[in-house]
C-alpha positions as a Markdown table, in Angstrom:
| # | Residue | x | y | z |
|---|---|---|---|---|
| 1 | Unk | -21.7 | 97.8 | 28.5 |
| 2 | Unk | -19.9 | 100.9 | 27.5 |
| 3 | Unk | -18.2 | 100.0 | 23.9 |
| 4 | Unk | -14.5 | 101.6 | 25.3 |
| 5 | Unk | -14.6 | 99.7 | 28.3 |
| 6 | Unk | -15.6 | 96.6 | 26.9 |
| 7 | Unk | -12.9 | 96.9 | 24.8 |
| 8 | Unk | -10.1 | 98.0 | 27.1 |
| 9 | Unk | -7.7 | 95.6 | 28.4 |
| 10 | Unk | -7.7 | 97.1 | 31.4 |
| 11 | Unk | -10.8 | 96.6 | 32.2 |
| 12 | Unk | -10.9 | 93.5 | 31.1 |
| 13 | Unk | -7.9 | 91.9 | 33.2 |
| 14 | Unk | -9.8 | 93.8 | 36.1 |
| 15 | Unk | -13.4 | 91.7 | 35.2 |
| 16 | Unk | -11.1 | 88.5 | 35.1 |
| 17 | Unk | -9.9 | 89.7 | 38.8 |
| 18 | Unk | -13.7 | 90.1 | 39.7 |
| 19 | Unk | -14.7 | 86.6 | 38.3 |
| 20 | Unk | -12.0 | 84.8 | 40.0 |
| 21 | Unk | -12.6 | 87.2 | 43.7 |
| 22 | Unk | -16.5 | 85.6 | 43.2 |
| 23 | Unk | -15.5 | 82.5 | 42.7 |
| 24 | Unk | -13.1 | 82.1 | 45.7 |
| 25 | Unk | -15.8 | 83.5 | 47.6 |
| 26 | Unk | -18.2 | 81.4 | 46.7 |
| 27 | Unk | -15.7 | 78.4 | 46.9 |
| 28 | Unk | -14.4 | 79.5 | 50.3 |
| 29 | Unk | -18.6 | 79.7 | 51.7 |
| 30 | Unk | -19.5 | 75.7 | 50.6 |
| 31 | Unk | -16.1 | 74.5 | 51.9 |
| 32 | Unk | -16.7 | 76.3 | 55.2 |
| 33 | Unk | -20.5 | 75.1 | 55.4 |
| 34 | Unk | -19.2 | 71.9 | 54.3 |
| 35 | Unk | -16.8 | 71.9 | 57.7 |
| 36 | Unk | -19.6 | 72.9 | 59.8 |
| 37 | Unk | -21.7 | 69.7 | 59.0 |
| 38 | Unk | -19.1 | 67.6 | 59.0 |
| 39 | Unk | -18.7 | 68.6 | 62.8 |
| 40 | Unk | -22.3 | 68.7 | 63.1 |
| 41 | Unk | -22.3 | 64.9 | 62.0 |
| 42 | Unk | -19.1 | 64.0 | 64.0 |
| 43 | Unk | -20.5 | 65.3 | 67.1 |
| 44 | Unk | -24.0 | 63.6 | 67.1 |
| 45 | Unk | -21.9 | 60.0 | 66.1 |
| 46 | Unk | -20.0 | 60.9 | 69.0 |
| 47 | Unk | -23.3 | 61.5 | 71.1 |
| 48 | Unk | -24.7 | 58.4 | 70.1 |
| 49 | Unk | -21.7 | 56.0 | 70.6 |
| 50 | Unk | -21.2 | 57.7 | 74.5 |
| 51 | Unk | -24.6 | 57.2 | 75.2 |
| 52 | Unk | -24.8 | 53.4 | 73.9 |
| 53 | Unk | -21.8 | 53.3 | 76.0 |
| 54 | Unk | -22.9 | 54.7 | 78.7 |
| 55 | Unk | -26.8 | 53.8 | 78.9 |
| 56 | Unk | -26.2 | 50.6 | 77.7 |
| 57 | Unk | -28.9 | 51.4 | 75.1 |
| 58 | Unk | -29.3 | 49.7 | 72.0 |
| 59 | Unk | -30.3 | 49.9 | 68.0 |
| 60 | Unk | -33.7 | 51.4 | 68.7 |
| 61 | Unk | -32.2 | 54.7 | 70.2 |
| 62 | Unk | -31.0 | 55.6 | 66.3 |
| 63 | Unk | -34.4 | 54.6 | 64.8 |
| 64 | Unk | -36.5 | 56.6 | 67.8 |
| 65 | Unk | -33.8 | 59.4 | 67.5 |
| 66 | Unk | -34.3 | 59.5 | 63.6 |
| 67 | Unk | -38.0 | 60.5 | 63.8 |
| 68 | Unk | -37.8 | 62.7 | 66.8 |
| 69 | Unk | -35.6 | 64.9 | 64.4 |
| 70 | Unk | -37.7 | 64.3 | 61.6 |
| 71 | Unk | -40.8 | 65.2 | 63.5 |
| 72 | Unk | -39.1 | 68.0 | 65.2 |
| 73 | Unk | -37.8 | 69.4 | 62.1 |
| 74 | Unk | -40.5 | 68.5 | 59.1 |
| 75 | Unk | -38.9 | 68.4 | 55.7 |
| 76 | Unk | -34.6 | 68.4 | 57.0 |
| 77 | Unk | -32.7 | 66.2 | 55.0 |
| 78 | Unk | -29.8 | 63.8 | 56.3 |
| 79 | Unk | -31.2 | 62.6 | 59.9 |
| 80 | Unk | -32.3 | 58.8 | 58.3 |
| 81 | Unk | -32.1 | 56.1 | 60.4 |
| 82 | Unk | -29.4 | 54.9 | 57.8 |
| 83 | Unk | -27.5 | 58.5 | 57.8 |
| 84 | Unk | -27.3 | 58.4 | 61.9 |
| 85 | Unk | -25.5 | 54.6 | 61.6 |
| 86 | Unk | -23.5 | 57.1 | 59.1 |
| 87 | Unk | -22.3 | 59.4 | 61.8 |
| 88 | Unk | -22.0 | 56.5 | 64.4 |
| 89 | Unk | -19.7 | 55.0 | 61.9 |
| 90 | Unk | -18.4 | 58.1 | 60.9 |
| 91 | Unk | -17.0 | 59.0 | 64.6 |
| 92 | Unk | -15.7 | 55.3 | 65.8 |
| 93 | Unk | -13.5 | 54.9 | 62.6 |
| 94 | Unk | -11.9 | 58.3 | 62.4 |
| 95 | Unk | -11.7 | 59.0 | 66.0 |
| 96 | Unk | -8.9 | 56.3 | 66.0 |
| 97 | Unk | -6.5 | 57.7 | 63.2 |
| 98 | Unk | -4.9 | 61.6 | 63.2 |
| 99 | Unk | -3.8 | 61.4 | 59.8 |
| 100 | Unk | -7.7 | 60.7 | 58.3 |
| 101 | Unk | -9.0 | 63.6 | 60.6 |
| 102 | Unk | -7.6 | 67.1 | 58.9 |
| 103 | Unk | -9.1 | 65.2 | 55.8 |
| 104 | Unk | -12.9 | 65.0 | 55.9 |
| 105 | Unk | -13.7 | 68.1 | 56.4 |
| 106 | Unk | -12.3 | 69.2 | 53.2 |
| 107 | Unk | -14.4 | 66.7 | 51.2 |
| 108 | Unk | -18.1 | 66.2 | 51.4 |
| 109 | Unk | -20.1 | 63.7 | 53.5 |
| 110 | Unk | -21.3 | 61.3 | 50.8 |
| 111 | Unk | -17.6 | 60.9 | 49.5 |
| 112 | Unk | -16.2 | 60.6 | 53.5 |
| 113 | Unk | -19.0 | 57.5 | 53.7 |
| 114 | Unk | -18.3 | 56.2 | 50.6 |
| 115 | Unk | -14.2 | 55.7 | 51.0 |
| 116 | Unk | -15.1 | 54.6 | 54.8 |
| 117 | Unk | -17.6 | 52.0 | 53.8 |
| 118 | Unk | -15.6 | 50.9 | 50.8 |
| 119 | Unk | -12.0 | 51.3 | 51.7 |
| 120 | Unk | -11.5 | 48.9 | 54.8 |
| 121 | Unk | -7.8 | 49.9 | 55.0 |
| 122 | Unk | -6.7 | 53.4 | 56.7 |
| 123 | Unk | -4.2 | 54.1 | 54.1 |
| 124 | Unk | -5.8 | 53.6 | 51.1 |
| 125 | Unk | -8.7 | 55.2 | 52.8 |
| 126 | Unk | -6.4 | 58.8 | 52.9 |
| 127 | Unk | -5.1 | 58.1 | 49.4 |
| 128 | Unk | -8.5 | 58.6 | 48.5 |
| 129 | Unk | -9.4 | 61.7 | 50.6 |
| 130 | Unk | -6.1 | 63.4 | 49.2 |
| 131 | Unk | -7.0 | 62.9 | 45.7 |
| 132 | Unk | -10.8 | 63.9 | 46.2 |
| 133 | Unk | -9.6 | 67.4 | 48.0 |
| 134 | Unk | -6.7 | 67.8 | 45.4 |
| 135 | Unk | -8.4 | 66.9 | 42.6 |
| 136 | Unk | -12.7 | 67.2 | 43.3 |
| 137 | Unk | -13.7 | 64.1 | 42.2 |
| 138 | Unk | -17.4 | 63.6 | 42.0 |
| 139 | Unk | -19.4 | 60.7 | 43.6 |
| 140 | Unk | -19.6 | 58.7 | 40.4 |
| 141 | Unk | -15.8 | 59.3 | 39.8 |
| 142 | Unk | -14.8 | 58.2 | 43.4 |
| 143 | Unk | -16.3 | 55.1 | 42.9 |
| 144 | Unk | -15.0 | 54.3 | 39.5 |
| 145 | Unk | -11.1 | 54.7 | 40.9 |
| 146 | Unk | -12.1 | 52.8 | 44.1 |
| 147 | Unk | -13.7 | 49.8 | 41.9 |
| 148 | Unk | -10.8 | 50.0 | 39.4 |
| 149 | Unk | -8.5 | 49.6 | 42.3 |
| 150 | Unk | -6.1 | 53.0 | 41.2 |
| 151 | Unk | -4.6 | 52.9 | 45.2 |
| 152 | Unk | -2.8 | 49.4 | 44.4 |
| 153 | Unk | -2.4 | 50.2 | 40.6 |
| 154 | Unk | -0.4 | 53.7 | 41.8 |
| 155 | Unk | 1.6 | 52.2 | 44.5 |
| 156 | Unk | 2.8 | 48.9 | 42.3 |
| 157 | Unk | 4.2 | 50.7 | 39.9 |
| 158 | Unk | 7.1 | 49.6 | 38.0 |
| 159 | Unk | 9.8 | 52.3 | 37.2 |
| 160 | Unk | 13.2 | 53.5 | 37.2 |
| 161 | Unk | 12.1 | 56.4 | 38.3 |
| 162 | Unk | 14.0 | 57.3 | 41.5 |
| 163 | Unk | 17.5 | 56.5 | 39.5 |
| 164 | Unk | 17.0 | 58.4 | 36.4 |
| 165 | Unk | 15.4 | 61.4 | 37.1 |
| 166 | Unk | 16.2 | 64.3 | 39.6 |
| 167 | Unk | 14.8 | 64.7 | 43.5 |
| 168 | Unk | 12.2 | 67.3 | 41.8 |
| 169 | Unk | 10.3 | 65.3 | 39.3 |
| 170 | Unk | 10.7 | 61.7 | 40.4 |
| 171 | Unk | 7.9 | 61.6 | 42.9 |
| 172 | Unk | 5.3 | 63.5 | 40.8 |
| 173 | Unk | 6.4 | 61.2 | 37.6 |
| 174 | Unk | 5.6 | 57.8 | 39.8 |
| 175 | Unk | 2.4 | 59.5 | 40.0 |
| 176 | Unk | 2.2 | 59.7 | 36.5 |
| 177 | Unk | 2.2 | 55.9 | 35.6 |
| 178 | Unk | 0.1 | 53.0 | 37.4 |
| 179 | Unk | 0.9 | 49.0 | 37.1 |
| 180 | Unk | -2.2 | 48.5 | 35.2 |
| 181 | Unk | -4.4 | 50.0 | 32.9 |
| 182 | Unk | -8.0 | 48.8 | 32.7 |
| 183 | Unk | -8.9 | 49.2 | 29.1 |
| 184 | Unk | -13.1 | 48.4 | 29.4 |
| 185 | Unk | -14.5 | 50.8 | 27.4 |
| 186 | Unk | -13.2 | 49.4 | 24.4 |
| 187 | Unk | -15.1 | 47.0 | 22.4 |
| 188 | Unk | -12.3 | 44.7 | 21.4 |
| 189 | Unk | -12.6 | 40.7 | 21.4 |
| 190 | Unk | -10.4 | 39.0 | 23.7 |
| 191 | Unk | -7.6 | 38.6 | 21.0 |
| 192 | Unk | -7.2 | 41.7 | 19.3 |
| 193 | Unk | -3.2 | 43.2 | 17.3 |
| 194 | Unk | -1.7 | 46.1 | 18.5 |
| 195 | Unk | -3.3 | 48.4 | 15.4 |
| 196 | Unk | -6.7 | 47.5 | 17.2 |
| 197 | Unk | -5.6 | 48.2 | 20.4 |
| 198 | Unk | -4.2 | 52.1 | 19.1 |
| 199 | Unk | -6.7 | 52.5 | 16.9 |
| 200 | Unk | -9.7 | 51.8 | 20.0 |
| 201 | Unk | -7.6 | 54.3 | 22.3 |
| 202 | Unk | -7.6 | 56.8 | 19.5 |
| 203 | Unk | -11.5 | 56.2 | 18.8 |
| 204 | Unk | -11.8 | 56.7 | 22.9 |
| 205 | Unk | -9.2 | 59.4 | 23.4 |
| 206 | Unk | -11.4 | 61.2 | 26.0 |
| 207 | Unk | -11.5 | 58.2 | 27.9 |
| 208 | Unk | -8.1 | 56.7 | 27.6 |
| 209 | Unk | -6.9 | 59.9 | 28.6 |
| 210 | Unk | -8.7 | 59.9 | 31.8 |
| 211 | Unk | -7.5 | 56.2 | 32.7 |
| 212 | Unk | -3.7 | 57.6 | 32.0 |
| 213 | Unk | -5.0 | 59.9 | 34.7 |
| 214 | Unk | -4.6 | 64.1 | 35.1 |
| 215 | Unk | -2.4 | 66.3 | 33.7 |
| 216 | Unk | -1.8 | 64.7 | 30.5 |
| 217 | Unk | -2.7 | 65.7 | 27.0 |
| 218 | Unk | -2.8 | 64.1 | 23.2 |
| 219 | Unk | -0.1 | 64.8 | 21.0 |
| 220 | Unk | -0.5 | 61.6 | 18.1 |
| 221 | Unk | -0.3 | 58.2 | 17.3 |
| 222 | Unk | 2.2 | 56.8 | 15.5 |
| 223 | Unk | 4.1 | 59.7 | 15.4 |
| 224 | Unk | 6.9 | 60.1 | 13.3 |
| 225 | Unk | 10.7 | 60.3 | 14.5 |
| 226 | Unk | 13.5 | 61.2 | 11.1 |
| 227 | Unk | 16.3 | 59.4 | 12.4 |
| 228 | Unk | 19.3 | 60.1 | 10.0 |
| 229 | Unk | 17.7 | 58.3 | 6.5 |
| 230 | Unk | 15.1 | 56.0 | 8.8 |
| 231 | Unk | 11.9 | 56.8 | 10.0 |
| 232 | Unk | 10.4 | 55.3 | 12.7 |
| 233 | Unk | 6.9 | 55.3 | 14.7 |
| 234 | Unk | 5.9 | 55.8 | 18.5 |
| 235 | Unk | 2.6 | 54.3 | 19.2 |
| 236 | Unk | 1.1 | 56.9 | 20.7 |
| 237 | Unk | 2.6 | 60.2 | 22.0 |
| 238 | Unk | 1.0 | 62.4 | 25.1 |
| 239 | Unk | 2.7 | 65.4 | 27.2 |
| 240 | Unk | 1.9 | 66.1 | 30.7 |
| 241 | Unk | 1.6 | 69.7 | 31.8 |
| 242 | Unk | 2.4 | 69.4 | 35.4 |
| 243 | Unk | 6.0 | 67.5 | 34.5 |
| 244 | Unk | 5.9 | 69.6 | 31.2 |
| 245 | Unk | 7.3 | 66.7 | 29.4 |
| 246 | Unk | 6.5 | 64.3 | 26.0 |
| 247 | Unk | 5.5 | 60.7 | 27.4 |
| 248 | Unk | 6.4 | 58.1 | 24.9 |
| 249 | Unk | 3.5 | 55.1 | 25.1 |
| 250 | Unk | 4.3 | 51.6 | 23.0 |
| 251 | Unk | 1.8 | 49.3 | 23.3 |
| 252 | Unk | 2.0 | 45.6 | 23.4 |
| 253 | Unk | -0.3 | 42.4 | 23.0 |
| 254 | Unk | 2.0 | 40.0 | 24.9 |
| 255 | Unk | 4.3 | 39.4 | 27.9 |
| 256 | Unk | 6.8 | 41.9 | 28.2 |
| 257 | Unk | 10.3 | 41.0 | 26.8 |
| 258 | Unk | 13.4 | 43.2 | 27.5 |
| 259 | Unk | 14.7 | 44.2 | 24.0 |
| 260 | Unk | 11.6 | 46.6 | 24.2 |
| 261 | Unk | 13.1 | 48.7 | 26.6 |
| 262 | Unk | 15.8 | 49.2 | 23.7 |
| 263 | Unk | 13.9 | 50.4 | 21.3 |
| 264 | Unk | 12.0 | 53.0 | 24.4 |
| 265 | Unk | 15.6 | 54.0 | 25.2 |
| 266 | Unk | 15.6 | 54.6 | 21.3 |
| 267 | Unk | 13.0 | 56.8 | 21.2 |
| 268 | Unk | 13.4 | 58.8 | 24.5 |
| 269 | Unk | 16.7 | 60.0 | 23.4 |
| 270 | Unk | 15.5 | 61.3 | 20.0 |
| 271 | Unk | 12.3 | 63.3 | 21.6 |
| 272 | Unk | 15.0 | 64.8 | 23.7 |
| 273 | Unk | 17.4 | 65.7 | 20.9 |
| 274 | Unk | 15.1 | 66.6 | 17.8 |
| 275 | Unk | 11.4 | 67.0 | 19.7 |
| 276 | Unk | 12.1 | 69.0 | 23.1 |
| 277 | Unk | 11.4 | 72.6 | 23.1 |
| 278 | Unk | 12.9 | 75.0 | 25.6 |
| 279 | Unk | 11.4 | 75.3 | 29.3 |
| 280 | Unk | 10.4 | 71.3 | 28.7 |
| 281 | Unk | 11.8 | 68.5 | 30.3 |
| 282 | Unk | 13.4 | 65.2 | 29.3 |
| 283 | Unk | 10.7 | 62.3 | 28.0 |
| 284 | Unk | 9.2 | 59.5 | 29.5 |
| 285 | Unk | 8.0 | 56.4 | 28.3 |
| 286 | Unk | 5.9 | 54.1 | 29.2 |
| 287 | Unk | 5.7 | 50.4 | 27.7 |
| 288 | Unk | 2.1 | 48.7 | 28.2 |
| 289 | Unk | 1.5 | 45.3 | 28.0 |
| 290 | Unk | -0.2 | 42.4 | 28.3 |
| 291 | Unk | 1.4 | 40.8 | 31.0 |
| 292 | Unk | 4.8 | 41.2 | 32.5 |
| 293 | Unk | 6.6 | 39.4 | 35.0 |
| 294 | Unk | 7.7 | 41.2 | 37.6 |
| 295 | Unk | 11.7 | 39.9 | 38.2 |
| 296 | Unk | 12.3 | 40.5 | 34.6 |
| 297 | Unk | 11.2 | 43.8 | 35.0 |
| 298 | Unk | 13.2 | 44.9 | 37.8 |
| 299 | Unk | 16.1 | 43.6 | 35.8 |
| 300 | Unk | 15.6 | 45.6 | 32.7 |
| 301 | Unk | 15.2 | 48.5 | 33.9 |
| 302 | Unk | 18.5 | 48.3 | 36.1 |
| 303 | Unk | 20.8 | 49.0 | 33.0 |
| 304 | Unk | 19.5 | 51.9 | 31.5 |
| 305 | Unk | 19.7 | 55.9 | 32.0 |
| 306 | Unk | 16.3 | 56.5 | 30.4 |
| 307 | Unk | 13.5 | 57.1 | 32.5 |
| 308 | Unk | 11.0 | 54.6 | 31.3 |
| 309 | Unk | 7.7 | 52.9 | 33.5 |
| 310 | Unk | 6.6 | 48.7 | 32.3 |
| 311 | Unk | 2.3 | 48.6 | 33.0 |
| 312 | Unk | -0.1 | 45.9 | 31.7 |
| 313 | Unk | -3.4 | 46.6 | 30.8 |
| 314 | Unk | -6.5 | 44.7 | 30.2 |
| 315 | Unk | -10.0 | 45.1 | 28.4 |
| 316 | Unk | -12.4 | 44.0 | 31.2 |
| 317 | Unk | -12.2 | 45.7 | 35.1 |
| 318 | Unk | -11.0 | 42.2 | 36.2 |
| 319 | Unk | -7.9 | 42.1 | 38.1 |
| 320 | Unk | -6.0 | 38.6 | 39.9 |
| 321 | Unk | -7.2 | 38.0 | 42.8 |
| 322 | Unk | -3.7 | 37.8 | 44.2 |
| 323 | Unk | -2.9 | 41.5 | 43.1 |
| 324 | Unk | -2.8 | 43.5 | 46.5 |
| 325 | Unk | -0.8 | 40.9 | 47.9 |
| 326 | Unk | 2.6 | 42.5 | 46.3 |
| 327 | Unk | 1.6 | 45.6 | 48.0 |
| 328 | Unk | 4.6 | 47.3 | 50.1 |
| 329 | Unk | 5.1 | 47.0 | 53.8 |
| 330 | Unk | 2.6 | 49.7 | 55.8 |
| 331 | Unk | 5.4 | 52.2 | 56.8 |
| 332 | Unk | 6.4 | 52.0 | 53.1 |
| 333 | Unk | 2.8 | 52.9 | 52.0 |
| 334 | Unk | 2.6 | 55.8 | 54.6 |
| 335 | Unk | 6.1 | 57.1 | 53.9 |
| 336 | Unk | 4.8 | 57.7 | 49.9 |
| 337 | Unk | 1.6 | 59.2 | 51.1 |
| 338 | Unk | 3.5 | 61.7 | 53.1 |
| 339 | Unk | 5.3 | 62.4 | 50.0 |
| 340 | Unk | 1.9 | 62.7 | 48.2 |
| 341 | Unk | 0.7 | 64.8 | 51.0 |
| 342 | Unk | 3.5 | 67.3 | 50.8 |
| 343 | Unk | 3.2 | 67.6 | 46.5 |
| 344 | Unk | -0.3 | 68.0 | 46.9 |
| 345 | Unk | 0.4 | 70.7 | 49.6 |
| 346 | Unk | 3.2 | 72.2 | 47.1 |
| 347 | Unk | 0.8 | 72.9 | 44.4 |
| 348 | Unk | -1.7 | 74.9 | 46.2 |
């Protein structure tokens, strides 16, 4: 490359342009082939189901209609007996629900099987297509947030969220904190203090921060607030770039007791006051523990101004049995995935 262009800033800002035209392009050519064989496998699970309808036939027409293809077409991929139940599948469950269909063609046809074979319910089966498209989850990622049940963990939540912070951020901050952590890639024993507990997230920062989930970023543990003559010590301080905010984390071994939130309000107000730099938002915190009890929860978090979220966390991917039962009413679910839906839309 000629030395005066390579160095011209120009020309560089111009390559940048170039890149970023490519990629789109190339971006813009999977997602459309993508769309075309979604169809392609929509269509023949229609096919299929009309004809079994229809004909009356029976569970040999997908075996014999497997190696006709096969035979017909040496060496094509994707026409197994097992990938035609697929389609069949495919077409009788999202043929019943508008809100699913705009979805799958924007993700790929492993992930569309995968959330339809292990997601039995329609809503958390579009929670999950949403955050694939927004966010291109891979296969192996999918099925780590379906296994580590992130739909009930994002819609329990326990915040005071929609009182303390304005119609712009509050939605997009509930997204920010779940009920639960699952803390299994630590190797901690069963009874561990809270300086093991920091010290393991701190060790697995990487994936600690991808549990917290996207957006947010490391700042420090036990990071030091000067409070007139005092000092004192947050557990762990992150930011999140999409609320552009510090989030205050204090991490617990026990039940949750209400004089925490105290000391959160504590710390909150001086990251606002000494810590905040301009263009950046008031902090969050977040107080993870243990175990909580609900009730008290909801109670503590009435009487203060402070935006502040109460999670528990555990070190094995063992959740109660009993935890989806304390999910919301259906039309509640669906009304916070249309609010998803639109701040997903809103970032594009």
């Amino acid at each position: 490359m000629d030395k005066a262009l390579s160095s011209d800033r120009h020309y560089t800002d111009f390559f940048t342009d170039i890149k970023e035209r490519i990629r789109r392009s190339q971006y813009d050519a999977l997602k459309a082939v993508n769309k075309e064989l979604i169809q392609l496998y929509w269509d023949i699970g229609r096919m299929i189901v009309e004809k079994q309808q229809d004909l009356g036939w029976g569970r040999s027409v997908v075996e014999q209609l497997s190696k006709d293809i096969q035979g017909e077409y040496p060496g094509i991929q994707g026409f197994s007996t097992t990938n035609l139940w697929n389609m069949r599948l495919f077409y009788l469950e999202i043929q019943q629900h508008e809100n699913l269909q705009p979805l799958v063609g924007e993700i790929s046809w492993t992930k569309n099987i995968l959330i339809l074979t292990k997601c039995k319910d329609t809503l958390e089966r579009e929670f999950y297509m949403l955050h694939v498209r927004k966010f291109g989850w891979t296969k192996d990622v999918l099925v780590h947030q379906i296994e580590n049940k992130t739909y009930e963990k994002y819609l329990l939540n326990q915040t005071n969220f929609d009182q303390t912070l304005p119609e712009k951020y509050k939605h997009q901050a509930k997204l920010a904190v779940k009920d639960h952590y699952t803390f299994d890639f630590l190797e901690l024993a069963e009874e561990h203090s809270e300086h093991e507990l920091e010290q393991a997230l701190v060790k697995n920062i990487r994936k600690f921060l991808m549990e917290m989930g996207v957006w947010y970023t490391f700042v420090g543990n036990q990071f030091r607030l000067m409070v007139g003559e005092k000092e004192y010590f947050i557990d762990l301080l992150l930011f999140h770039r999409k609320l552009k905010r510090f989030i205050a984390v204090e991490l617990k071994i026990g039940e949750f007791k209400p004089e925490y939130k105290g000391k959160m309000e504590f710390y909150l107000i001086a990251l606002n006051e000494r810590y905040k730099e301009d263009g950046e938002n008031d902090a969050i915190g977040i107080i993870v523990c243990k175990s909580k009890d609900k009730t008290v929860v909801e109670y503590s978090l009435k009487t203060t101004t402070q935006p502040i979220g109460i999670a528990t966390y555990s070190t094995s991917t063992h959740l109660p049995e009993e935890y989806s039962k304390y999910l919301p009413a259906p039309d509640v679910i669906a009304e916070r995935l249309a609010i998803v839906k639109d701040l997903f839309e809103d970032e594009k």
